[in-house]
mmCIF file of the C-alpha atoms, coordinates in Angstrom:
data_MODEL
# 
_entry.id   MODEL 
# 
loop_
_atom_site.group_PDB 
_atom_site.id 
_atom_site.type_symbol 
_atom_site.label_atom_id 
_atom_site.label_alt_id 
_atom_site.label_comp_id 
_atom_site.label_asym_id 
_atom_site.label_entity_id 
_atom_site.label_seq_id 
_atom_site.pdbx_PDB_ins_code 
_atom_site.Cartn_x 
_atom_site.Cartn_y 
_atom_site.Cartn_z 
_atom_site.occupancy 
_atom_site.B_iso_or_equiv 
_atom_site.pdbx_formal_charge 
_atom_site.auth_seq_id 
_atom_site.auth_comp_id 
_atom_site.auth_asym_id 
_atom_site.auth_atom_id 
_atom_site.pdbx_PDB_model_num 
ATOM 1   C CA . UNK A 1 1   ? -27.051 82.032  -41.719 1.00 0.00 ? 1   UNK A CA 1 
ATOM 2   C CA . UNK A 1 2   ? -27.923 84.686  -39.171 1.00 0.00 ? 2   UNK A CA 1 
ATOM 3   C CA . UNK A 1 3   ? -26.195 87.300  -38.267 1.00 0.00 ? 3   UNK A CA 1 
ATOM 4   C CA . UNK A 1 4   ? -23.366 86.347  -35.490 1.00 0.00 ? 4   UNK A CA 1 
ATOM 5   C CA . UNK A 1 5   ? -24.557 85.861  -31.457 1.00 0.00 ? 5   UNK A CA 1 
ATOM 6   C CA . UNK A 1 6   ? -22.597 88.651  -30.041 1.00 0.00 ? 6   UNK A CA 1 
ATOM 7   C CA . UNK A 1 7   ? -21.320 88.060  -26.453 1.00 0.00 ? 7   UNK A CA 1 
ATOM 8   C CA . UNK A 1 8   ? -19.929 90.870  -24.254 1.00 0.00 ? 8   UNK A CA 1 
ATOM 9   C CA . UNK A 1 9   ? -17.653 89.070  -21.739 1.00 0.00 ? 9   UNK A CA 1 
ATOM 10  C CA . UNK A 1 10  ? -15.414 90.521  -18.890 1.00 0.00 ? 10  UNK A CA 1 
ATOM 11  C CA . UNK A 1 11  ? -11.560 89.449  -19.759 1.00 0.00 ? 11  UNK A CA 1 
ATOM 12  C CA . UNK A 1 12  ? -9.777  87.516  -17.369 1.00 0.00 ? 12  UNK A CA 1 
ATOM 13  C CA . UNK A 1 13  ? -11.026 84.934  -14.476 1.00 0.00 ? 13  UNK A CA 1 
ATOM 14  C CA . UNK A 1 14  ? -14.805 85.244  -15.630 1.00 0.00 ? 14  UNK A CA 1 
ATOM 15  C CA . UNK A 1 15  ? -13.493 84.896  -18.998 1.00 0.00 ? 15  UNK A CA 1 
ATOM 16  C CA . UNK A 1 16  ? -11.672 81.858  -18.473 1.00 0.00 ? 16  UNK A CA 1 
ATOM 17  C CA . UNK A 1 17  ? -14.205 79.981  -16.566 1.00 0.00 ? 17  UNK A CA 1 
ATOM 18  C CA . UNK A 1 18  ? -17.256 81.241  -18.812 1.00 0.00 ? 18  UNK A CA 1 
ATOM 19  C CA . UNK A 1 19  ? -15.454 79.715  -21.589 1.00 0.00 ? 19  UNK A CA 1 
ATOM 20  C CA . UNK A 1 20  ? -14.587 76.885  -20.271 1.00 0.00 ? 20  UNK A CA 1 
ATOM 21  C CA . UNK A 1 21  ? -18.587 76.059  -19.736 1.00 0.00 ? 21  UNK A CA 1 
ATOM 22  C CA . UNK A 1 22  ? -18.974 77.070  -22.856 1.00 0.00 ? 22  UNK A CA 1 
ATOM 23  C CA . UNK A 1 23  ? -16.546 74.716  -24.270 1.00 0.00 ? 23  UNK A CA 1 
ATOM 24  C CA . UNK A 1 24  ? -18.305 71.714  -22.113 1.00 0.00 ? 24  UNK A CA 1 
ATOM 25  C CA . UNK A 1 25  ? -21.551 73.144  -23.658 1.00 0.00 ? 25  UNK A CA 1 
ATOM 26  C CA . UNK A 1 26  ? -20.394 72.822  -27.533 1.00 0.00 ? 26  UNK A CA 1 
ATOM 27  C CA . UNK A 1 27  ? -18.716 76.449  -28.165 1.00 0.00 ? 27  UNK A CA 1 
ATOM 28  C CA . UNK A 1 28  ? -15.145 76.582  -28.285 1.00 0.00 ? 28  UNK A CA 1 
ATOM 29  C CA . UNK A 1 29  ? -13.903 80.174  -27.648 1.00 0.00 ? 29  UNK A CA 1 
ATOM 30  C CA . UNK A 1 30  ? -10.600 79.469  -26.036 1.00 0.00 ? 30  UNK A CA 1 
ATOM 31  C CA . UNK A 1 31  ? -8.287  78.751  -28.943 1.00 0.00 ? 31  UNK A CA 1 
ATOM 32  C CA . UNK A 1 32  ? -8.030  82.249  -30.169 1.00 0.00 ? 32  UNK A CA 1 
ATOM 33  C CA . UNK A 1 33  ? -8.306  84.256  -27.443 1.00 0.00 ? 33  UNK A CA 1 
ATOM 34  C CA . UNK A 1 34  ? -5.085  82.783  -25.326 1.00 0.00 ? 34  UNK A CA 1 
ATOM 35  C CA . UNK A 1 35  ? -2.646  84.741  -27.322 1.00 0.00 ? 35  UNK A CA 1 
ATOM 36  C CA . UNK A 1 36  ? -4.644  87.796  -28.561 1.00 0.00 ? 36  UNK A CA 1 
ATOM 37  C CA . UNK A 1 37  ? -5.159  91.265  -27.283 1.00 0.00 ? 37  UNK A CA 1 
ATOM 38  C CA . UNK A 1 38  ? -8.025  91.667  -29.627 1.00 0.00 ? 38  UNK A CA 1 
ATOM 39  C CA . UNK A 1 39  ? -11.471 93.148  -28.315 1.00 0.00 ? 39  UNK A CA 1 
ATOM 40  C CA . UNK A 1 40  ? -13.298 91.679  -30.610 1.00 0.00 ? 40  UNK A CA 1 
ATOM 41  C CA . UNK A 1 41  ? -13.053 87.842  -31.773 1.00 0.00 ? 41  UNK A CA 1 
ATOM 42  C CA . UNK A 1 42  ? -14.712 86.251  -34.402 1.00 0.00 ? 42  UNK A CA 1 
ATOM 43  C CA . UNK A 1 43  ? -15.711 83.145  -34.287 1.00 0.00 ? 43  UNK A CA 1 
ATOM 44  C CA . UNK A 1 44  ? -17.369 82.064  -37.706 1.00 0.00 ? 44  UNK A CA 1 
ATOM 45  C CA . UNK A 1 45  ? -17.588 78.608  -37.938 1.00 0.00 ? 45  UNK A CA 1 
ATOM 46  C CA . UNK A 1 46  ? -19.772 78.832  -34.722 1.00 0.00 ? 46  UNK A CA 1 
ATOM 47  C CA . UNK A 1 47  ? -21.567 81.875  -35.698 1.00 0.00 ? 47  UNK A CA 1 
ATOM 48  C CA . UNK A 1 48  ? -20.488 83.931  -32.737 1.00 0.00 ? 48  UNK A CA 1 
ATOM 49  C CA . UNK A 1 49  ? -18.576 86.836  -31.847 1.00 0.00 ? 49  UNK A CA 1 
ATOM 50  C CA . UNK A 1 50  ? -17.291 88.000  -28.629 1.00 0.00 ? 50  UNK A CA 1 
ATOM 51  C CA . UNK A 1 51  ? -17.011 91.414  -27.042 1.00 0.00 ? 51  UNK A CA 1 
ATOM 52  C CA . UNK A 1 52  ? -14.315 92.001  -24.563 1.00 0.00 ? 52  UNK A CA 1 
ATOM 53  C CA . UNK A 1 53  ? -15.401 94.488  -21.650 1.00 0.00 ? 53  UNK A CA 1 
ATOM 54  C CA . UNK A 1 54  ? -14.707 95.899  -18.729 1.00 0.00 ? 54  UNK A CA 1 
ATOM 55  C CA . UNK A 1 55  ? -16.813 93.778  -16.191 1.00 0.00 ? 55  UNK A CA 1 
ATOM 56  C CA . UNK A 1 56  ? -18.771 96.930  -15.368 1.00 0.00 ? 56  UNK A CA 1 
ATOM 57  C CA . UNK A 1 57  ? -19.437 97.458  -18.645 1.00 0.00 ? 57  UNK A CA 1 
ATOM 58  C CA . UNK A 1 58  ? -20.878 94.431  -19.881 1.00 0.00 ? 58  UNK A CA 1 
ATOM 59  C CA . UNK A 1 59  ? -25.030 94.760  -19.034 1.00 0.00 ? 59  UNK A CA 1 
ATOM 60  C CA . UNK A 1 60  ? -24.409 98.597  -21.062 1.00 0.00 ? 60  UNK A CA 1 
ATOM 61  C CA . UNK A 1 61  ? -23.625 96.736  -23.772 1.00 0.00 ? 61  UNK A CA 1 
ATOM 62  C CA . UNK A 1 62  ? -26.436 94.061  -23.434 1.00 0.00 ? 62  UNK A CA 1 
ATOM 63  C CA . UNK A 1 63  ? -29.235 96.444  -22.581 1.00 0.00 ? 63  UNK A CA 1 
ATOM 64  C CA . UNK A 1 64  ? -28.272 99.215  -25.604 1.00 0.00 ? 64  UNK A CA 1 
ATOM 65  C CA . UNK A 1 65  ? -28.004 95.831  -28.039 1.00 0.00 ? 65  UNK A CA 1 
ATOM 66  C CA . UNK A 1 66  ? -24.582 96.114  -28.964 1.00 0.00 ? 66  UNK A CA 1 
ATOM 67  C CA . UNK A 1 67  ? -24.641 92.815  -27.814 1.00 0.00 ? 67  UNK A CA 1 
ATOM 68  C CA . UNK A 1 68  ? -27.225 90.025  -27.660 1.00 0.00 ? 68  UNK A CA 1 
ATOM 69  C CA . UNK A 1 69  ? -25.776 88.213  -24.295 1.00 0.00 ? 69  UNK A CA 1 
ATOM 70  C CA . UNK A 1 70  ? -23.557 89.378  -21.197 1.00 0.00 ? 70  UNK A CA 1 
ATOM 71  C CA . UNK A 1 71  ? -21.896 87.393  -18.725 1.00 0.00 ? 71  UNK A CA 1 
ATOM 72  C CA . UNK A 1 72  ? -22.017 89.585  -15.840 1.00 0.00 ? 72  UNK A CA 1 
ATOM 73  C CA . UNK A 1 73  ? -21.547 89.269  -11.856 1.00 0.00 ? 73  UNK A CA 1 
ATOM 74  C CA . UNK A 1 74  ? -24.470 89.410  -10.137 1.00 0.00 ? 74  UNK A CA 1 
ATOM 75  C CA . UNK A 1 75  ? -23.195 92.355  -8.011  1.00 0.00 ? 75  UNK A CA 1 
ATOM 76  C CA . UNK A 1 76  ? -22.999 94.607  -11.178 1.00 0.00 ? 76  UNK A CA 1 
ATOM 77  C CA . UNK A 1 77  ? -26.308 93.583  -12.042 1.00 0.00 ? 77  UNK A CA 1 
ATOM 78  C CA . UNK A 1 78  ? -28.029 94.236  -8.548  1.00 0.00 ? 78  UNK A CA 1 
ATOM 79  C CA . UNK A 1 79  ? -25.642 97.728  -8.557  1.00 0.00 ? 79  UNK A CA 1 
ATOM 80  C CA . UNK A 1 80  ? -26.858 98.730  -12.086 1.00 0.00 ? 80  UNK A CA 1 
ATOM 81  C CA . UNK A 1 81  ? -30.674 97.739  -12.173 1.00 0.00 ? 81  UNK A CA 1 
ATOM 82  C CA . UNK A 1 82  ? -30.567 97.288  -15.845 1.00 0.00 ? 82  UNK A CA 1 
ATOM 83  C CA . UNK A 1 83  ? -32.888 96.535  -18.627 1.00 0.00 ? 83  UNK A CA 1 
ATOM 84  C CA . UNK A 1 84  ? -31.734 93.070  -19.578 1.00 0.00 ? 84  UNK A CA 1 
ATOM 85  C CA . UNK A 1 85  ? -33.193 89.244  -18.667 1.00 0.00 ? 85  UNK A CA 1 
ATOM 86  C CA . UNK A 1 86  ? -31.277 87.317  -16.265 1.00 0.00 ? 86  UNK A CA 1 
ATOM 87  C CA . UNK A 1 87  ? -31.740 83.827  -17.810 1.00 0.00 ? 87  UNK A CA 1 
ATOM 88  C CA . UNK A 1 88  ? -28.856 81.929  -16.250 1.00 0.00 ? 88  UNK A CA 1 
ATOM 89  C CA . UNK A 1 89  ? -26.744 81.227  -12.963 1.00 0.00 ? 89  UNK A CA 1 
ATOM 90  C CA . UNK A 1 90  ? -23.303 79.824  -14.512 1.00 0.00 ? 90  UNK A CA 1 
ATOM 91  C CA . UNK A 1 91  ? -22.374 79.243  -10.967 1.00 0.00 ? 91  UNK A CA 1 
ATOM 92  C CA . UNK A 1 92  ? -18.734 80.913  -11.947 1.00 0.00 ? 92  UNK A CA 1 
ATOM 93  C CA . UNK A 1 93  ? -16.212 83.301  -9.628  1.00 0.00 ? 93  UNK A CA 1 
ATOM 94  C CA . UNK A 1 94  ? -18.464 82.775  -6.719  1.00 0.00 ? 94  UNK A CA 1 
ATOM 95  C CA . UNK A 1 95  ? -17.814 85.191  -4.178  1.00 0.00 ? 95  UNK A CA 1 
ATOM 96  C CA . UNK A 1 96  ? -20.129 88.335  -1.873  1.00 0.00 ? 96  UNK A CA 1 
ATOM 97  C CA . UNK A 1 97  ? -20.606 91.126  -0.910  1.00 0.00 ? 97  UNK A CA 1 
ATOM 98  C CA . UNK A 1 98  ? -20.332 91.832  2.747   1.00 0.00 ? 98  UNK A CA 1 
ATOM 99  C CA . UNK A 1 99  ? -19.854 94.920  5.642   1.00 0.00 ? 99  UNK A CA 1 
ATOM 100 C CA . UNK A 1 100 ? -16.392 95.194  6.920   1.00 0.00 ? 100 UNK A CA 1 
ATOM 101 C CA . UNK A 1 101 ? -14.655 97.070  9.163   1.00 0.00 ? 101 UNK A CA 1 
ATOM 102 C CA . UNK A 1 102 ? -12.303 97.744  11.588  1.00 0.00 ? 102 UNK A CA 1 
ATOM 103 C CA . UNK A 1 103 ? -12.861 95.337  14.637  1.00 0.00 ? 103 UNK A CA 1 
ATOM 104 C CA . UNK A 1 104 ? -14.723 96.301  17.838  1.00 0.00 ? 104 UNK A CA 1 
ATOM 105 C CA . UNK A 1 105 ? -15.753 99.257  16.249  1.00 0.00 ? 105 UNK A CA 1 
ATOM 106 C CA . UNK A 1 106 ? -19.291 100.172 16.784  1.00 0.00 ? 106 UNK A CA 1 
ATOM 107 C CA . UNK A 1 107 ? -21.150 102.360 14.026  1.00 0.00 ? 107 UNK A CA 1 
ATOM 108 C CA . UNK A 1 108 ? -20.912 106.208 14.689  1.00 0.00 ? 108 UNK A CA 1 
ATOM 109 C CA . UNK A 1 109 ? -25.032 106.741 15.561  1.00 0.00 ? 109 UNK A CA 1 
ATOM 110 C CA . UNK A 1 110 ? -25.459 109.958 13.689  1.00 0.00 ? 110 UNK A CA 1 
ATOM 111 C CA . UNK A 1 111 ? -25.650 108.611 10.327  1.00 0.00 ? 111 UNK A CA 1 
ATOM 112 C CA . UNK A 1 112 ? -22.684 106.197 9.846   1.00 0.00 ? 112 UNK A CA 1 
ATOM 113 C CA . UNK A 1 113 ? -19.943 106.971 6.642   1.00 0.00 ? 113 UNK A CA 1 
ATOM 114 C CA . UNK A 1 114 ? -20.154 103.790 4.654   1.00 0.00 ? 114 UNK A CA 1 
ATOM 115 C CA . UNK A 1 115 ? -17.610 103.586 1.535   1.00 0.00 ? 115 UNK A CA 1 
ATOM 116 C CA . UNK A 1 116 ? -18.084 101.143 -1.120  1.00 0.00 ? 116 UNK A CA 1 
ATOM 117 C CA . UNK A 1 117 ? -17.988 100.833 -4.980  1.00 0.00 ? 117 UNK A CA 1 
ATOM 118 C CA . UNK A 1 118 ? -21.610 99.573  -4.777  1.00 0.00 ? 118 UNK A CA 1 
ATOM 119 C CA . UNK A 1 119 ? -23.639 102.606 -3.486  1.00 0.00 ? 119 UNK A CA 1 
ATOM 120 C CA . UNK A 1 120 ? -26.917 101.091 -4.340  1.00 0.00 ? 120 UNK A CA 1 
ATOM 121 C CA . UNK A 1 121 ? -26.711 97.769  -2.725  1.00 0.00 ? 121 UNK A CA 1 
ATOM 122 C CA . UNK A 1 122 ? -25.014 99.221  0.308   1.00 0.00 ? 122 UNK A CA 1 
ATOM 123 C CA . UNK A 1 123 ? -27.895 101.844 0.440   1.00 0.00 ? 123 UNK A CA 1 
ATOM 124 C CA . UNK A 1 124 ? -30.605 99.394  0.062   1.00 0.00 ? 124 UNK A CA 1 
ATOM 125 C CA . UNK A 1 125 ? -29.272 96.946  2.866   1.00 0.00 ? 125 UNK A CA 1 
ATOM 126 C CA . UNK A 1 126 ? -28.831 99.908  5.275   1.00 0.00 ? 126 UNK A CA 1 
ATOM 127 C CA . UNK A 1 127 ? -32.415 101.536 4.713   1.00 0.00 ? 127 UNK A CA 1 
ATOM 128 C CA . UNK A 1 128 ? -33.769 97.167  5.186   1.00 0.00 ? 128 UNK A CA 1 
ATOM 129 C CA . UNK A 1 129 ? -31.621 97.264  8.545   1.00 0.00 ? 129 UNK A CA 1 
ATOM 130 C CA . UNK A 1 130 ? -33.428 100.588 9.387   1.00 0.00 ? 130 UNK A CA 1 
ATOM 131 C CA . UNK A 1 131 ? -30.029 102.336 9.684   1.00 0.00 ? 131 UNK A CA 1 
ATOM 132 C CA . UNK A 1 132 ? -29.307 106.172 7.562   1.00 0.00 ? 132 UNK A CA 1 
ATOM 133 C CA . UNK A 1 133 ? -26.011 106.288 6.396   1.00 0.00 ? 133 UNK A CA 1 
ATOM 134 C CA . UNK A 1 134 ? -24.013 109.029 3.945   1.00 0.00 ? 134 UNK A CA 1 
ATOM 135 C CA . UNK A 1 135 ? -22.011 106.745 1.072   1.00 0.00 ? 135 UNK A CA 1 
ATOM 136 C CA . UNK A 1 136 ? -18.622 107.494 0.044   1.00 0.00 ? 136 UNK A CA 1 
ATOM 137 C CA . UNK A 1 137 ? -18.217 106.667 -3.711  1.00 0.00 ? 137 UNK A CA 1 
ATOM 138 C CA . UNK A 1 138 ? -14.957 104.919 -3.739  1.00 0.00 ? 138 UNK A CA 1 
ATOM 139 C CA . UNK A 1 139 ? -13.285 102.495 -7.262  1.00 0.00 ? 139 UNK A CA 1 
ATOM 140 C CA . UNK A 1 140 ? -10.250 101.293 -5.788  1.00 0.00 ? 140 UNK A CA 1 
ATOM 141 C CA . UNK A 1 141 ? -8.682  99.928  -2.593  1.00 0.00 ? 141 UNK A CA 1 
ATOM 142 C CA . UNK A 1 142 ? -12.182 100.399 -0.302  1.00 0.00 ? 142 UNK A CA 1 
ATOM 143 C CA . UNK A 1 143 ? -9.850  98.638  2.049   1.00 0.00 ? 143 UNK A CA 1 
ATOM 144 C CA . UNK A 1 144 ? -8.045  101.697 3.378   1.00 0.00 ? 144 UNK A CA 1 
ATOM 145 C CA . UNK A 1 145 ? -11.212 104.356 4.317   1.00 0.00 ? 145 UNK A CA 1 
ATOM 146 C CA . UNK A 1 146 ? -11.759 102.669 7.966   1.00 0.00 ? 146 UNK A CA 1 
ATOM 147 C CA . UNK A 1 147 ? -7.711  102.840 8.287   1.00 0.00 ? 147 UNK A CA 1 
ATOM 148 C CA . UNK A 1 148 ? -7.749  106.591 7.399   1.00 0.00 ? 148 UNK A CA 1 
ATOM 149 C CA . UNK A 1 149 ? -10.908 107.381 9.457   1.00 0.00 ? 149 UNK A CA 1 
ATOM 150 C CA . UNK A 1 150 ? -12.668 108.252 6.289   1.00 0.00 ? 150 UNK A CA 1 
ATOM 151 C CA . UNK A 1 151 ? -15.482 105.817 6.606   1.00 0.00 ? 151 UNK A CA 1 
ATOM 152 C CA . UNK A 1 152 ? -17.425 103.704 9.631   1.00 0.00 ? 152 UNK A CA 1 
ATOM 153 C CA . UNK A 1 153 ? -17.350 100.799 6.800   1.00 0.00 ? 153 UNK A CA 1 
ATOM 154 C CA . UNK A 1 154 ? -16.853 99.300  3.909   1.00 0.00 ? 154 UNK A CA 1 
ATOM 155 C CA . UNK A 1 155 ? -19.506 97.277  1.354   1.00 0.00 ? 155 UNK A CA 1 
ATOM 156 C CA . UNK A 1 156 ? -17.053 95.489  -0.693  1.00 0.00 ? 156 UNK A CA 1 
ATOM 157 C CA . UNK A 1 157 ? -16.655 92.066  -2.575  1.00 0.00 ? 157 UNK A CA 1 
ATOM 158 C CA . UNK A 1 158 ? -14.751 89.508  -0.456  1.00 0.00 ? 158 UNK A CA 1 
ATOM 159 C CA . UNK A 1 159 ? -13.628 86.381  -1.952  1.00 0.00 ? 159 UNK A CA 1 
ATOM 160 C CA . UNK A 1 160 ? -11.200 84.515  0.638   1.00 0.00 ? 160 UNK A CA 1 
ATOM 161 C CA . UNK A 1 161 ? -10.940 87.713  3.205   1.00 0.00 ? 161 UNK A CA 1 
ATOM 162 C CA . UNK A 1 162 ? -7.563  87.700  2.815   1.00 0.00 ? 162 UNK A CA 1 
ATOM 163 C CA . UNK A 1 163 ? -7.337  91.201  1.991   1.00 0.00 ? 163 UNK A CA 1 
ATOM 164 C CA . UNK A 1 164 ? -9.818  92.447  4.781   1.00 0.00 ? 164 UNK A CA 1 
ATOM 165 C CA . UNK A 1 165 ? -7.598  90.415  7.109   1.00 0.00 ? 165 UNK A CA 1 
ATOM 166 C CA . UNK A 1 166 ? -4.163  91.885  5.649   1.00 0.00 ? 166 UNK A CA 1 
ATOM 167 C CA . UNK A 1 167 ? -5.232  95.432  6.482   1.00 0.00 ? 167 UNK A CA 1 
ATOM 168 C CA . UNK A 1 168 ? -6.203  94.556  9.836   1.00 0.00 ? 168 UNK A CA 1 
ATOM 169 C CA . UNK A 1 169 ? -9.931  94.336  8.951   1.00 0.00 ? 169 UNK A CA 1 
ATOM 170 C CA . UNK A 1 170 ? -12.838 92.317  9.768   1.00 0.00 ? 170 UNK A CA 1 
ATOM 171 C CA . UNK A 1 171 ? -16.332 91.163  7.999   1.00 0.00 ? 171 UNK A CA 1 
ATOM 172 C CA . UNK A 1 172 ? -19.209 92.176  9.715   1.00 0.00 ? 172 UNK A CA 1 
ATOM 173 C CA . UNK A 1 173 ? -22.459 91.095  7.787   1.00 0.00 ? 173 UNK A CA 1 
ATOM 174 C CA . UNK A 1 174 ? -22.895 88.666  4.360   1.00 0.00 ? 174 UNK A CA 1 
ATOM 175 C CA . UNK A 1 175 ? -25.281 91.062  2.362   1.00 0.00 ? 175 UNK A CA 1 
ATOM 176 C CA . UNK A 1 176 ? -25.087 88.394  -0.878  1.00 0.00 ? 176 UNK A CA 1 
ATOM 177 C CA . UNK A 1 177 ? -23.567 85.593  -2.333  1.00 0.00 ? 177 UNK A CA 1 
ATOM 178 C CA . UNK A 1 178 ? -22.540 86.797  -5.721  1.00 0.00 ? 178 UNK A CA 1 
ATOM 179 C CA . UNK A 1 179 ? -21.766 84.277  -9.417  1.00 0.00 ? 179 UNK A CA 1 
ATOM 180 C CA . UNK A 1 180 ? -21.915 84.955  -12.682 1.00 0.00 ? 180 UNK A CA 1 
ATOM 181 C CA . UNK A 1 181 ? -25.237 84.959  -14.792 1.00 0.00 ? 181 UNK A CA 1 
ATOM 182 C CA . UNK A 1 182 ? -26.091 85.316  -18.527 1.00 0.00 ? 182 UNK A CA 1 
ATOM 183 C CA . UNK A 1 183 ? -28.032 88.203  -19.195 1.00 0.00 ? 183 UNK A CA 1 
ATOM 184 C CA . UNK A 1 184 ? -29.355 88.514  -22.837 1.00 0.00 ? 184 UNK A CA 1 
ATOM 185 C CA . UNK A 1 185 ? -30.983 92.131  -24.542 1.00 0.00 ? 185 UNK A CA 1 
ATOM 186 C CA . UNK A 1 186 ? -34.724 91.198  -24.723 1.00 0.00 ? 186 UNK A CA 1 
ATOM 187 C CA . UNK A 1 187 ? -34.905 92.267  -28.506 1.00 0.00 ? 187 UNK A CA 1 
ATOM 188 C CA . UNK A 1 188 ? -32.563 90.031  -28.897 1.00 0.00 ? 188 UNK A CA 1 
ATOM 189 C CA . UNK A 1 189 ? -34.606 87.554  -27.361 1.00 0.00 ? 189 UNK A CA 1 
ATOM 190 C CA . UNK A 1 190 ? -37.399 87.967  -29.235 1.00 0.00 ? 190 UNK A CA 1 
ATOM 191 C CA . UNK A 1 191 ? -35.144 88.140  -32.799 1.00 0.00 ? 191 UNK A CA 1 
ATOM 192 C CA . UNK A 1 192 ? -32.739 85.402  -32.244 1.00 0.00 ? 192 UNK A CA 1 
ATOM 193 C CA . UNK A 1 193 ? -34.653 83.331  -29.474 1.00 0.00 ? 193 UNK A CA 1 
ATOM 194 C CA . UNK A 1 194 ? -33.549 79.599  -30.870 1.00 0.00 ? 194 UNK A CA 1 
ATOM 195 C CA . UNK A 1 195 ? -29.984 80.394  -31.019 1.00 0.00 ? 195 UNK A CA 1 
ATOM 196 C CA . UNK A 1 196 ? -29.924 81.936  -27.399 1.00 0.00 ? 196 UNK A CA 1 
ATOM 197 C CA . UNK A 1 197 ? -32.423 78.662  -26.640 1.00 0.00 ? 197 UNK A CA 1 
ATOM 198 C CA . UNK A 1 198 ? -30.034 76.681  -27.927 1.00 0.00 ? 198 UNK A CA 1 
ATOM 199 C CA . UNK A 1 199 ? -26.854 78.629  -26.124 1.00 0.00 ? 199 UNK A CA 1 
ATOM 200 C CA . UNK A 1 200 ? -29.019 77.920  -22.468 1.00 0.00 ? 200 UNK A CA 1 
ATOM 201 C CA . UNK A 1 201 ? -29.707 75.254  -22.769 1.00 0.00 ? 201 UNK A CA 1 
ATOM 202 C CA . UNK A 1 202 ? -26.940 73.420  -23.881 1.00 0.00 ? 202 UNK A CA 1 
ATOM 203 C CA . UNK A 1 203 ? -25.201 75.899  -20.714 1.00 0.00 ? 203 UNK A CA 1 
ATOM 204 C CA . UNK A 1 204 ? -27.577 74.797  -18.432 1.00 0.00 ? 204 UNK A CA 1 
ATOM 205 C CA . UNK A 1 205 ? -27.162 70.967  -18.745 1.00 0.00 ? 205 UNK A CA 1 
ATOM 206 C CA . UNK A 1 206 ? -23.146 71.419  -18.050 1.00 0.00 ? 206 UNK A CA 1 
ATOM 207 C CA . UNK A 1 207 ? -23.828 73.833  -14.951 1.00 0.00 ? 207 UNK A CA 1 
ATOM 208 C CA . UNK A 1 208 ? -26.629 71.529  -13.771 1.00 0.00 ? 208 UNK A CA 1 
ATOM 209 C CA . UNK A 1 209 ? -29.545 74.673  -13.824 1.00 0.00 ? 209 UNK A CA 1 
ATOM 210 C CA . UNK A 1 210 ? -32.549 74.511  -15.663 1.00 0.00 ? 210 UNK A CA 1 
ATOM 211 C CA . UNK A 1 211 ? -33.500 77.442  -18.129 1.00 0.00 ? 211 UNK A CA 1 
ATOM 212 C CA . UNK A 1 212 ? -34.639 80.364  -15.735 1.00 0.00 ? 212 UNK A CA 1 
# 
């Protein structure tokens, strides 16, 4: 037997719904995991073992070949600009990114403060709109620069709005519909190609894609 498929996955929602797929595609990951704090599971009788990451952390670990496949949002992987093959739209978490601010506020016109935990995509939709901007690095509740007067906007991941709407904020522009996609570590590709054949396709006939 070969050596294990090793799968970096994000813990939590993605989690849950990647492994149900997976589940509906022949690999059942869910017995083990619902009770354990682990951060790595072994899964031997179906030749797999899974990685649990921090979402952001997940293509690292695919494109240095720690692990053969990621599940990964598509806004990490459009942030990050990684080494890796996208071979799969699980359809999963769907959610996207969008501008948001404060309402009836127009953009300051010398070069507009735009915070966000996603300086790359909000750079590259500002420089297509033919607007400069200075980014303000933010992690954590992006919600709260147009409230201080620390940014023009925010680039953030909205879901339902709700929390733009509870601070008192409103979406702008859609910049990208975001899901979840497998990635896979192209040596791995090339070494263990009919077990990750096997993994996408059996994937894709439950999601309904064809292999990418």
């Amino acid at each position: 037997m070969h050596k294990p498929l090793t799968i970096a996955m994000p813990k939590g929602r993605i989690f849950e719904e990647a492994a149900e797929l997976m589940k509906k595609a022949g690999y059942d990951l869910l017995a083990e995991q619902e009770e354990s704090r682990k951060l790595i599971l072994e899964f031997p009788e179906q030749n797999i073992r899974i990685m649990m990451a921090k979402p952001m952390d997940v293509v690292t670990y695919v494109e240095y070949g720690t692990a053969d496949i990621g599940i990964a949002g598509k806004d990490v992987l459009l942030e990050q600009d990684r080494d890796v093959y996208e071979v799969l739209d699980l359809g999963i978490s769907p959610c996207y990114i969008a501008v948001a601010g404060l309402p009836d506020q127009p953009l300051s016109k010398i070069a507009p403060k735009i915070a966000t935990k996603y300086p790359k995509v909000a750079s590259d939709y500002f420089r297509e709109q033919g607007e400069q901007i200075e980014i303000i690095p933010l992690n954590g509740s992006i919600e709260i620069a147009p409230l201080i007067g620390l940014a023009d906007r925010i680039v953030d991941i909205v879901s339902t709005g709700r929390t733009l709407k509870e601070n008192g904020l409103v979406e702008y522009e859609k910049i990208v519909g975001i899901t979840s996609r497998m990635i896979v570590n192209p040596v791995s590709y090339r070494l263990k190609s009919k077990e990750i054949d096997e993994m996408v396709n059996q994937l894709s006939e439950v999601v309904g894609e064809d292999f990418v």
